[in-house]
N, C-alpha and C positions, 0 to 999 in steps of 0.2 A: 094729686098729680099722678098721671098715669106714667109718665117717663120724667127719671131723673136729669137735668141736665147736667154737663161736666162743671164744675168749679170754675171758676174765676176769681182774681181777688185783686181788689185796689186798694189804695193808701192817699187819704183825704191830706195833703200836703197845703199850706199854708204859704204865699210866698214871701221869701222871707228879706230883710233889705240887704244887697247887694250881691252881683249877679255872678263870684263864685260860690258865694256858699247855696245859691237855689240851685247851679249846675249840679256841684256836688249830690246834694240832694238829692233830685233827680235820677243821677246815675247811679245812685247807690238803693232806689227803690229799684230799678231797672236790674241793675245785679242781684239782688236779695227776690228774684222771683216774681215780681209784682207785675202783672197784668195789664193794670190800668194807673194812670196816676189821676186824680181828680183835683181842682182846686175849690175851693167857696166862690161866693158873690155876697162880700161883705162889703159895706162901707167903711175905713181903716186899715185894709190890705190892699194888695195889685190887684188893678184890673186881671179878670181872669182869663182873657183870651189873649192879654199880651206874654201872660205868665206862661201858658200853656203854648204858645208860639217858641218861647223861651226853652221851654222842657223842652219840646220837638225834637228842639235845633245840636241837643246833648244825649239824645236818645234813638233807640232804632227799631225800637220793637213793641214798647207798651202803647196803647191807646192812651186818649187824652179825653179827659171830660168834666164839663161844669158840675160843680157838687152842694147844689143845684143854686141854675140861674134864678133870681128874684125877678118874676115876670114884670112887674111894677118898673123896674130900672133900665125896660127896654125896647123900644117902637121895633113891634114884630117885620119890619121892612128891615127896618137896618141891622137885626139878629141874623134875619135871613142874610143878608151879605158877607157879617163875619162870621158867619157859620159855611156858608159854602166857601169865602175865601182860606179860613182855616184848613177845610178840608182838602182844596186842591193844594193848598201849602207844604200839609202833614201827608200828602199819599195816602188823604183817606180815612187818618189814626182817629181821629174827631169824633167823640159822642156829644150828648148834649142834654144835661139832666138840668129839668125845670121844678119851679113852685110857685107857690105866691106869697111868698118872704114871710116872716113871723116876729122879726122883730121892729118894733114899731118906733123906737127909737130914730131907725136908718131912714123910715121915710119921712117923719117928721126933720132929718137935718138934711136928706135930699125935696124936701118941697113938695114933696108929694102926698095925696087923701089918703091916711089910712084906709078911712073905709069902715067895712064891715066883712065878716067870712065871708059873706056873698059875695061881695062887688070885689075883691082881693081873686075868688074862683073864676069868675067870669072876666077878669082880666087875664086870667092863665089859660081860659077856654079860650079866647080870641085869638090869644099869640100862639097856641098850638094848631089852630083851623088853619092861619096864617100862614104858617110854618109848612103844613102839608099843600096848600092853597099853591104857594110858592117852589114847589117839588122840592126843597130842601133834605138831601139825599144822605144827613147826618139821623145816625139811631139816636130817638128818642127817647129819652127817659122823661116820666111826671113820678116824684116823690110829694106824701102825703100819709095822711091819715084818715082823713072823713071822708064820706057817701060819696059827696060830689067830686071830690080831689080823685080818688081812686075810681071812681065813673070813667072821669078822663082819660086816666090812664086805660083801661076796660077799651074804648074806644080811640084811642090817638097811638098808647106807646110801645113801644120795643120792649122796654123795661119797666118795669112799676118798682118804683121802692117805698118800700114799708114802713114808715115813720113810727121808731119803738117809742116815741113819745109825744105828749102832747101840751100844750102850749096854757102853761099856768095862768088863771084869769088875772087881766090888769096888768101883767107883768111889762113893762114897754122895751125893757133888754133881754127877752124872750127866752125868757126861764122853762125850764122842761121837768116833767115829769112821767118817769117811765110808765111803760103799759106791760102787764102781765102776759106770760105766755098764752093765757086761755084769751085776754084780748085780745091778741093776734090772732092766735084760731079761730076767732069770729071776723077780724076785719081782711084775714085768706078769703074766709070761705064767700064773704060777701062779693071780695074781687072774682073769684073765680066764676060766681054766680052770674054776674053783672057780665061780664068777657064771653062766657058762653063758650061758642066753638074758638073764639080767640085765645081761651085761657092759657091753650097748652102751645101757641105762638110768641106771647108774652113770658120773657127773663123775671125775676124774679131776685129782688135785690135789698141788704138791709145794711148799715153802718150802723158795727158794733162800735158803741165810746168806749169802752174800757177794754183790756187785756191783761189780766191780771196774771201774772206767774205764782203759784203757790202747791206746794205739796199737802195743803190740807184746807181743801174746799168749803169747807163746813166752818171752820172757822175764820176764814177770809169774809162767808158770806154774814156770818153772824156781827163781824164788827162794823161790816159795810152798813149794818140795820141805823145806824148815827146817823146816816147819810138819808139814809131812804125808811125813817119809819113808820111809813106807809104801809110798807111790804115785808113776811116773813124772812126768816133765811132762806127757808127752801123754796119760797118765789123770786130771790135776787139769784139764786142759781139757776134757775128757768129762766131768767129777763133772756127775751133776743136781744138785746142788746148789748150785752154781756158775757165774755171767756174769762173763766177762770177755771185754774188749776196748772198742770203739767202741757209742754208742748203735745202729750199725746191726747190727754185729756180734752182737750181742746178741739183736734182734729177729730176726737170720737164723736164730739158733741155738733160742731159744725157738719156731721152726716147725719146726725140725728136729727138734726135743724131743718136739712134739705130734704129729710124722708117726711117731716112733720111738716115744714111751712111753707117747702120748695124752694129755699133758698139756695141758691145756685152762685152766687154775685156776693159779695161777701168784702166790702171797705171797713177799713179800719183806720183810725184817726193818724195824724205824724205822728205823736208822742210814741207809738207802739210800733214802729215801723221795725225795729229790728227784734220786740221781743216777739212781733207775729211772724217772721219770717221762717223760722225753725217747722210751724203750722203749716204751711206752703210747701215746705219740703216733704212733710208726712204725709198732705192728700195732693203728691205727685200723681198716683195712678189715674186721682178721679177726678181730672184736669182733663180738659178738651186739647 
């Protein structure tokens, strides 16, 4: 990356049942700094566009956006509708981050063909042709991992985010397992490859799952090894996917992140919403 862009940061919010404690919410990601709010496209939670209509309505300054819609769950005609009526709604707040779902579970109890990675890709190449086919004037995001996912995004999106994991074989409740830093530094460099002169037009975005607060890194990462013994200590301190240490520690490392993988766009789960927030406050400067 030849230019850094400024920070941004969202917080992947869940909606939750009954409609002061989502306002709440809301307002208190919107107070604590938060940029953007995103919700899922799960099956067992709110629809996401009426949730995000919802936040709008208690908000006045963050962005709103799917995190990410499951292509599978939606005839690109009638996305396109509620995505531009969203947007005339919100004054415009409306982003719109897409996939092609991962757990397999949701479509077998929505009725729909799993499939295969292929035929799952080429249902999310269709609803994004669609989507621009339809001038549909909300930024797009495509989140992913593999050749052809991150292709798409090379050619369709606003935004690529970076999928730090990837999707355990067999699993039908869509179990993940993380990818190493030097994995990412290959599936960067592949994106940027494929993007060409697009590269440096396209955001660059990852959702960290964890946010760990600790004064002593090294052994945070060493009991974390239970969890993931897969990977070293000193590779679960490199995961992107992963902050741990000290509010500063953290802001050090998410510029470290940006100078290495270009991440710029930067979600974090609800559960973390207020211990990320102290981190927002220390990379004030290097906020757009």
């Amino acid at each position: 990356m030849t230019t850094l862009r400024p920070f941004r940061f969202g917080v992947n919010l869940v909606p939750t049942p009954g409609v002061s404690s989502w306002r709440e919410t809301c307002r208190t990601a919107e107070q604590s700094g938060y940029d953007v709010i995103a919700v899922p496209d799960h099956l067992g939670v709110h629809s996401p566009f009426i949730a995000m209509m919802a936040a709008a309505a208690v908000t006045e300054r963050v962005q709103l956006t799917t995190f990410v819609l499951n292509s599978a769950f939606w005839n690109p005609v009638l996305l396109a509708r509620d995505l531009l009526t969203a947007h005339e709604l919100t004054g415009g707040r409306v982003e719109a981050g897409l996939g092609t779902g991962y757990v397999r579970a949701e479509f077998e109890t929505a009725g729909l063909d799993w499939g295969t990675a292929g035929t799952r890709v080429t249902r999310l190449a269709d609803t994004l042709a669609a989507l621009r086919t339809l001038a549909v004037p909300t930024p797009l995001m495509v989140g992913g991992n593999g050749d052809r996912v991150l292709g798409l995004a090379a050619e369709h999106a606003d935004t690529v985010s970076f999928s730090g994991a990837t999707l355990t074989p067999g699993s039908a409740r869509g179990t993940l397992r993380m990818i190493t830093a030097e994995a990412m530094d290959e599936r960067v460099a592949f994106f940027a490859e494929r993007a060409g002169e697009r590269d440096s037009q396209v955001e660059r975005n990852t959702l960290v799952q964890s946010v760990i607060a600790t004064d002593d890194r090294a052994a945070t990462a060493k009991a974390m090894r239970s969890r993931m013994p897969y990977l070293t200590a000193e590779q679960i301190l490199q995961l992107p996917t992963l902050l741990i240490g000290t509010p500063a520690q953290m802001a050090e490392t998410l510029l470290e992140r940006r100078e290495r993988f270009g991440f710029s766009y930067v979600c974090v789960q609800e559960r973390y919403l207020a211990a990320f927030a102290p981190v927002i406050g220390l990379l004030g400067s290097a906020r757009g």
